[in-house]
Backbone bond lengths (Angstrom), bond angles and torsions (degrees), N, CA, C in turn:
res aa  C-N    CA-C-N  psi(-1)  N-CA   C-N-CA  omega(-1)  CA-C   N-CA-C  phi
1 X - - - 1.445 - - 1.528 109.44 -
2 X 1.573 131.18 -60.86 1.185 121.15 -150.78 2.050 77.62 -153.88
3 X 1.167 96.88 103.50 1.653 130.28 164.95 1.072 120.11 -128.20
4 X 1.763 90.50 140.08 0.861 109.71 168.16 1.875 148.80 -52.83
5 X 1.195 110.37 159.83 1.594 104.57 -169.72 1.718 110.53 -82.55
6 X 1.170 111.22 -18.94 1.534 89.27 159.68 1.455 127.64 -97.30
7 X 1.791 111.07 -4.28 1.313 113.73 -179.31 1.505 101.45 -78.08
8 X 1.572 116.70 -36.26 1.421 111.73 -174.94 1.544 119.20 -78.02
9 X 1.223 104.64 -17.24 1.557 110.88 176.70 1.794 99.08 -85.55
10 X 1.162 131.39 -10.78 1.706 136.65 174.43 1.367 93.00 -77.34
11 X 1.549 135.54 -62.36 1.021 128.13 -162.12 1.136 118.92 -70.71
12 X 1.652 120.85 -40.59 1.506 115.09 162.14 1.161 131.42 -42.48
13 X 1.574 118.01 -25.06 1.552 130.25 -162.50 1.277 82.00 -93.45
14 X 1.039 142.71 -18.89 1.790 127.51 -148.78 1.709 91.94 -85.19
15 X 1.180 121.22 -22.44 1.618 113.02 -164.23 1.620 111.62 -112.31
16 X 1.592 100.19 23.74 1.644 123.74 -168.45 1.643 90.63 -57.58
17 X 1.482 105.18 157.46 1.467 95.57 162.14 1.581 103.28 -141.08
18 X 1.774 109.41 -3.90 1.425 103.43 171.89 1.475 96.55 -148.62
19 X 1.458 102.71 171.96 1.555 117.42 -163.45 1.940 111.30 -49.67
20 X 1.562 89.50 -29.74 2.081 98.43 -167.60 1.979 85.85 -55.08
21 X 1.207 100.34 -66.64 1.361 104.10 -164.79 1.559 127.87 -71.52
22 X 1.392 105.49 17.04 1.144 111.92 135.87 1.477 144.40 -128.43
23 X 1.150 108.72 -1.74 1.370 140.26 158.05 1.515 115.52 -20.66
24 X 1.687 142.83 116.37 1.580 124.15 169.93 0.966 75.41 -70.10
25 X 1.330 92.38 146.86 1.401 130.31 170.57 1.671 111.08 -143.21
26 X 1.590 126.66 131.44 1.961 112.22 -11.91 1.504 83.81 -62.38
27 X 1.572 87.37 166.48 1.846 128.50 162.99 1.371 121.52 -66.27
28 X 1.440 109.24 96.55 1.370 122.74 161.50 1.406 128.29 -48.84
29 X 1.623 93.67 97.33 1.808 86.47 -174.29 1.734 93.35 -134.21
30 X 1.507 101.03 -177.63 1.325 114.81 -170.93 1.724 105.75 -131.48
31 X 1.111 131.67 -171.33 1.298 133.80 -164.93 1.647 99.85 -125.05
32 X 1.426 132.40 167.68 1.832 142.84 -175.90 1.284 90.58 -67.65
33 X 1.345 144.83 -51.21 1.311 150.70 -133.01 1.711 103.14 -114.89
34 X 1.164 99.44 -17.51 1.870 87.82 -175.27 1.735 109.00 -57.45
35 X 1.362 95.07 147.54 1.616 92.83 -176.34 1.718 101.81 -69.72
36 X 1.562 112.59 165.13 1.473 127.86 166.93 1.601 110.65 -45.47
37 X 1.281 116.35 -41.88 1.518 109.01 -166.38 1.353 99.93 -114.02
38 X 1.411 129.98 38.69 1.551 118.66 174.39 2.021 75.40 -119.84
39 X 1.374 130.83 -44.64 1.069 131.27 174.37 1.289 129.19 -55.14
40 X 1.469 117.22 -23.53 1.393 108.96 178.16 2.167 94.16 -90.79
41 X 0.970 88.49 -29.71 1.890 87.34 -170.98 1.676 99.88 -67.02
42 X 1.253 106.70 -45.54 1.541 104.17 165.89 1.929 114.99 -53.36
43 X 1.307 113.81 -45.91 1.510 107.22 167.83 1.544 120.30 -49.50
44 X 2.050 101.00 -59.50 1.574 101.88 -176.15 1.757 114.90 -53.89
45 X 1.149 110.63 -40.83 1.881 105.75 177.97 1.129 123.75 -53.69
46 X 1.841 114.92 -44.34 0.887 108.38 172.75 1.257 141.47 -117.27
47 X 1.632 101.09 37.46 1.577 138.87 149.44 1.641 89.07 67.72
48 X 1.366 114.59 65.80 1.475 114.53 173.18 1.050 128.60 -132.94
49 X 1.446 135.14 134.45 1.436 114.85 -172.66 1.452 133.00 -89.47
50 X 1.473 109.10 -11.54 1.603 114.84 162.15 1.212 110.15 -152.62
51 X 1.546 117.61 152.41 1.493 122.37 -160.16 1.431 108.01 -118.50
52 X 1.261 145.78 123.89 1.536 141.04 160.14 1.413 109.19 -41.56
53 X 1.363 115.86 136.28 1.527 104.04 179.95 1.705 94.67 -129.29
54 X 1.099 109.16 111.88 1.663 138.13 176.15 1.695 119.26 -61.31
55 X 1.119 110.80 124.78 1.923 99.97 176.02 1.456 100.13 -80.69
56 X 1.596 101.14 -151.14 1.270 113.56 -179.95 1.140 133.48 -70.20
57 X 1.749 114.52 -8.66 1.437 123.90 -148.52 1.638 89.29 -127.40
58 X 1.388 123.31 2.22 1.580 133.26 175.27 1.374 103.91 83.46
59 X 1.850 136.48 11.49 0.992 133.17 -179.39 1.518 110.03 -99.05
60 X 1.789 117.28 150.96 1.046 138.08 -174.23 1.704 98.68 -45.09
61 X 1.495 92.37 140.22 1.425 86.92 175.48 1.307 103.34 -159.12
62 X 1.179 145.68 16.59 1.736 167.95 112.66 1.394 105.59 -169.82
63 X 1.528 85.99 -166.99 1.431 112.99 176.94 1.730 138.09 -101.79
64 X 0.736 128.85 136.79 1.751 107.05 172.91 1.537 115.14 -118.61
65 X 1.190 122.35 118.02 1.375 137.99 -169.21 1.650 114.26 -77.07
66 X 1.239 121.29 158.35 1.709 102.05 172.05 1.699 86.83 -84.10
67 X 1.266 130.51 -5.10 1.826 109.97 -166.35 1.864 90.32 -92.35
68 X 1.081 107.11 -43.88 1.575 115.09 167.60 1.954 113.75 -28.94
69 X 1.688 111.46 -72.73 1.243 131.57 137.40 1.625 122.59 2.96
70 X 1.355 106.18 -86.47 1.118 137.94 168.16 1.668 124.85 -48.50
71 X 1.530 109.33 -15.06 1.974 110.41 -168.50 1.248 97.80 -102.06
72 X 1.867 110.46 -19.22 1.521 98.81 -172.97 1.054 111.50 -74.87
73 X 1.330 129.05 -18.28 1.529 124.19 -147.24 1.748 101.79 -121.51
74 X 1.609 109.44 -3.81 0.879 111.68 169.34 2.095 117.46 -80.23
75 X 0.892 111.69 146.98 1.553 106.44 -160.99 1.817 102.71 -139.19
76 X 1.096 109.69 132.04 1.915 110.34 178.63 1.997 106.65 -66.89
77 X 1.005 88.98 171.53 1.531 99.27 -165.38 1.714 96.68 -72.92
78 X 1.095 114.79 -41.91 1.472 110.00 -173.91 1.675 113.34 -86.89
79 X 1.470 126.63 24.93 1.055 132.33 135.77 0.751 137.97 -90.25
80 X 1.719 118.04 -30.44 1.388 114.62 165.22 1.397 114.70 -84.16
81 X 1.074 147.42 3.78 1.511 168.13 141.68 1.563 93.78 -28.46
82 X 1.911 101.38 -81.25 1.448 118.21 -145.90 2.147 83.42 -64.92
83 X 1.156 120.81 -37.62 1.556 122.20 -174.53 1.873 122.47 -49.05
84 X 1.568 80.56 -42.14 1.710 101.85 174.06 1.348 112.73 -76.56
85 X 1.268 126.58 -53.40 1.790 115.47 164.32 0.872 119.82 -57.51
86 X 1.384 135.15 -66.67 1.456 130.17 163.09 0.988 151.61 -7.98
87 X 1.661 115.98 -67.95 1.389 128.98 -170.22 1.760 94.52 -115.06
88 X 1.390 115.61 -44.61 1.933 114.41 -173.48 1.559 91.79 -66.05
89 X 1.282 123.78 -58.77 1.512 118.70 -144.51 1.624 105.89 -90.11
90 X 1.163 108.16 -51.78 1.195 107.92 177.46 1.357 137.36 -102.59
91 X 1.724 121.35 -23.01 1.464 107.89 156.65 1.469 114.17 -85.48
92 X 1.444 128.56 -27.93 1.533 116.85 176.68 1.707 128.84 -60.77
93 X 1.701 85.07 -41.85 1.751 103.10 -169.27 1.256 95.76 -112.16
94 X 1.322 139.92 9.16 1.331 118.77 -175.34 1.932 132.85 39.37
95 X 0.970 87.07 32.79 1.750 88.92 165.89 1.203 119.97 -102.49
96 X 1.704 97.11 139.03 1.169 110.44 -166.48 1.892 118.42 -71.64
97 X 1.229 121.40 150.17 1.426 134.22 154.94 1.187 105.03 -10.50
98 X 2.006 129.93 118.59 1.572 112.01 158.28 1.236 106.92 86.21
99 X 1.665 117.75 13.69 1.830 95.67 166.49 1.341 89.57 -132.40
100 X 1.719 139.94 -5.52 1.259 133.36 167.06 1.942 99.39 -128.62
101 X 1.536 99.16 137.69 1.362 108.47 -176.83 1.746 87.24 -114.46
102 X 2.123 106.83 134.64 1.474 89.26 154.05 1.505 77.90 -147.60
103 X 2.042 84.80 165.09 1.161 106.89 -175.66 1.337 111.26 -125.85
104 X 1.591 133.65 174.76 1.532 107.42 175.01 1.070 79.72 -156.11
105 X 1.772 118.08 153.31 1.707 137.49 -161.80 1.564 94.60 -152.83
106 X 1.127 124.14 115.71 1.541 120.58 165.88 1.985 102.52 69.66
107 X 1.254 116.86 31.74 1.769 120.35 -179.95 1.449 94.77 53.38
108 X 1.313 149.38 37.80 1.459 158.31 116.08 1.278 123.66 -53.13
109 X 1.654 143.16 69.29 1.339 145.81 -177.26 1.365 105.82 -46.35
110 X 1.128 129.98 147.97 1.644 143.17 157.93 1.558 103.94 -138.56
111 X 1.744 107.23 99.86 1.682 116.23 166.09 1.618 100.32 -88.57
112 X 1.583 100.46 135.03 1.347 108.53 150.45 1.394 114.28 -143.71
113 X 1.360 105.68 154.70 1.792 124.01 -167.55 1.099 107.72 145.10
114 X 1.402 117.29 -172.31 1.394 144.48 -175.12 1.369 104.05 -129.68
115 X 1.570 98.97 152.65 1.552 126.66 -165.36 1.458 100.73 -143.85
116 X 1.366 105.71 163.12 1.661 108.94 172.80 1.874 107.89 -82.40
117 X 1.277 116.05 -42.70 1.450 110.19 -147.02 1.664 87.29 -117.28
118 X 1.151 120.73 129.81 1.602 120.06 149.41 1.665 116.83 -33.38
119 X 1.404 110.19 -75.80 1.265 111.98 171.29 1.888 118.52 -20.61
120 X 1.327 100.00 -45.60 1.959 100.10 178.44 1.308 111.11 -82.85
121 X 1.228 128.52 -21.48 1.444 126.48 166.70 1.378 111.86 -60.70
122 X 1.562 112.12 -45.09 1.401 102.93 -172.69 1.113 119.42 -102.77
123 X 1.352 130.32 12.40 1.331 137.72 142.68 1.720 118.63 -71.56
124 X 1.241 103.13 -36.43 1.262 94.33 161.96 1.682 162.12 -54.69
125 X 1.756 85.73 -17.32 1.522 136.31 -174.06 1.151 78.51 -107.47
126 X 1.115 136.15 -128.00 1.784 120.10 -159.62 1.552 121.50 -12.21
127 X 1.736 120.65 -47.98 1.297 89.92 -177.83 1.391 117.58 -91.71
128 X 1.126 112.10 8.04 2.029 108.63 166.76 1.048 111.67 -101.34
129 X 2.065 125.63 11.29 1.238 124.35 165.76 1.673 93.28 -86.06
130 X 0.982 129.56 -4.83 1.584 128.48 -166.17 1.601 115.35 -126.74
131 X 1.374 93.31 30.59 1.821 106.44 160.56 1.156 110.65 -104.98
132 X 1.552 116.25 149.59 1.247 115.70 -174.33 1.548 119.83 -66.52
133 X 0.958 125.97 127.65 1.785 133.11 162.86 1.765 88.92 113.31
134 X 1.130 141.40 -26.09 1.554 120.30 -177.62 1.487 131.23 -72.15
135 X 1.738 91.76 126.72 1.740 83.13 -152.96 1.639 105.54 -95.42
136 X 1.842 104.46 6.04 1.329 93.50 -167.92 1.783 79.51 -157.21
137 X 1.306 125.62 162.82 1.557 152.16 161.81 1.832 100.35 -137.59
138 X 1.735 88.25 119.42 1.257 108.36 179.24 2.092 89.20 -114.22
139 X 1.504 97.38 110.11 2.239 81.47 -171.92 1.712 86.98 -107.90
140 X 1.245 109.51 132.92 1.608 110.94 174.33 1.270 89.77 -149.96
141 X 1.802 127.54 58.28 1.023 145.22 117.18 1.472 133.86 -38.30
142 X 1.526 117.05 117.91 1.548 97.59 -174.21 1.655 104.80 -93.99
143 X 1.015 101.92 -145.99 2.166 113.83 -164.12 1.472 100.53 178.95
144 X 1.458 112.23 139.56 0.989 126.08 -161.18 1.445 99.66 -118.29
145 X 1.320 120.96 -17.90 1.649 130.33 161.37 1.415 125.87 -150.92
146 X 1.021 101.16 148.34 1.700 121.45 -139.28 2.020 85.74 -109.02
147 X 1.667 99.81 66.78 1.802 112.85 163.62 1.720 116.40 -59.80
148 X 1.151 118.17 -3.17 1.241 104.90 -148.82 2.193 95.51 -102.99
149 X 1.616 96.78 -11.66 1.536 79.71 -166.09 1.891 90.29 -92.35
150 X 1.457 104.76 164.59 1.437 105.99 -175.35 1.259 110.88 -102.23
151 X 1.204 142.12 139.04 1.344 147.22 172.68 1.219 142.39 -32.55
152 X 1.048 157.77 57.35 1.627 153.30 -144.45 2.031 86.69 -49.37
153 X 1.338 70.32 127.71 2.126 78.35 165.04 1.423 100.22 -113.75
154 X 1.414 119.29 133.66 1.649 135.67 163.01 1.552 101.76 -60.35
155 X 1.529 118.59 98.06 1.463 102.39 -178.37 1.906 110.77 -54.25
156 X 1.007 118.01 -11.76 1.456 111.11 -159.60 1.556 96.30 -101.09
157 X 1.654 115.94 -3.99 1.672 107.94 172.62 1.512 104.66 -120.65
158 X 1.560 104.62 13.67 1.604 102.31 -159.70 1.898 90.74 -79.92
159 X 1.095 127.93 170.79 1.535 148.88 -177.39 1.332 112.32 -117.17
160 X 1.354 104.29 111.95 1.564 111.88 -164.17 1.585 104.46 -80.67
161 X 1.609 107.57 143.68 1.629 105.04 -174.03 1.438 102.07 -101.95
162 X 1.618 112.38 129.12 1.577 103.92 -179.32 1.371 101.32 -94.92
């Protein structure tokens, strides 16, 4: 009764007998210069799996694949490793060498060690959930103080701020 526009445009194609009539039509393509992520969002909208990518003169000039897409952003375990010590552990939070161990198996992080403050443990787990390629943060980081709960103040001993 009431179908959809890509199911009915599937079924039309199903009884194709030459390339016109099955062809998208127009041709979803992209330009040499389009950025990586204006091209894949251009794929997801228009539910496609590879795009012609055109030079300057509007002529063929390859292809872009979603697996194409997909290799850049894929990353080996010991890059996102060297990413998480580096920049999470030691240039953000400054911790030193030998008090957090992580490892990563399949872009799955596993931190372990000790820290002074709760608060840096669990910033730490957020920011090595936010490296590229990690599909999981396992943090079994310990803390030696618990920064994160806030203080009850005695209004009648609290110290007024001028």
């Amino acid at each position: 009764m009431f179908e959809g526009r890509r199911r009915r445009t599937a079924r039309e194609k199903a009884d194709a007998l030459v390339a016109g009539d099955l062809m998208t039509a127009p041709a979803v393509t992209t330009h040499e210069r389009a950025s990586l992520a204006a091209t894949a969002r251009l794929m997801d909208r228009e539910a496609v799996k590879r795009v012609p990518v055109l030079d300057d003169l509007g002529r063929l000039s390859g292809i872009v694949t979603r697996g194409d897409l997909l290799r850049v952003h894929l990353r080996t375990d010991a890059e996102i490793r060297e990413e998480v010590v580096h920049e999470v552990l030691r240039r953000v939070l400054s911790v030193r060498d030998g008090l957090v161990t992580v490892q990563v198996r399949g872009g799955e992080v596993t931190m372990d060690g000790r820290l002074d403050r709760r608060s840096a443990v669990e910033l730490a787990g957020r920011l090595a959930g936010q490296v590229a390629g990690v599909v999981a943060v396992h943090n079994a980081i310990g803390y030696d103080l618990d920064d994160t709960t806030l203080m009850e103040l005695d209004p009648v001993h609290a110290t007024p701020v001028a």
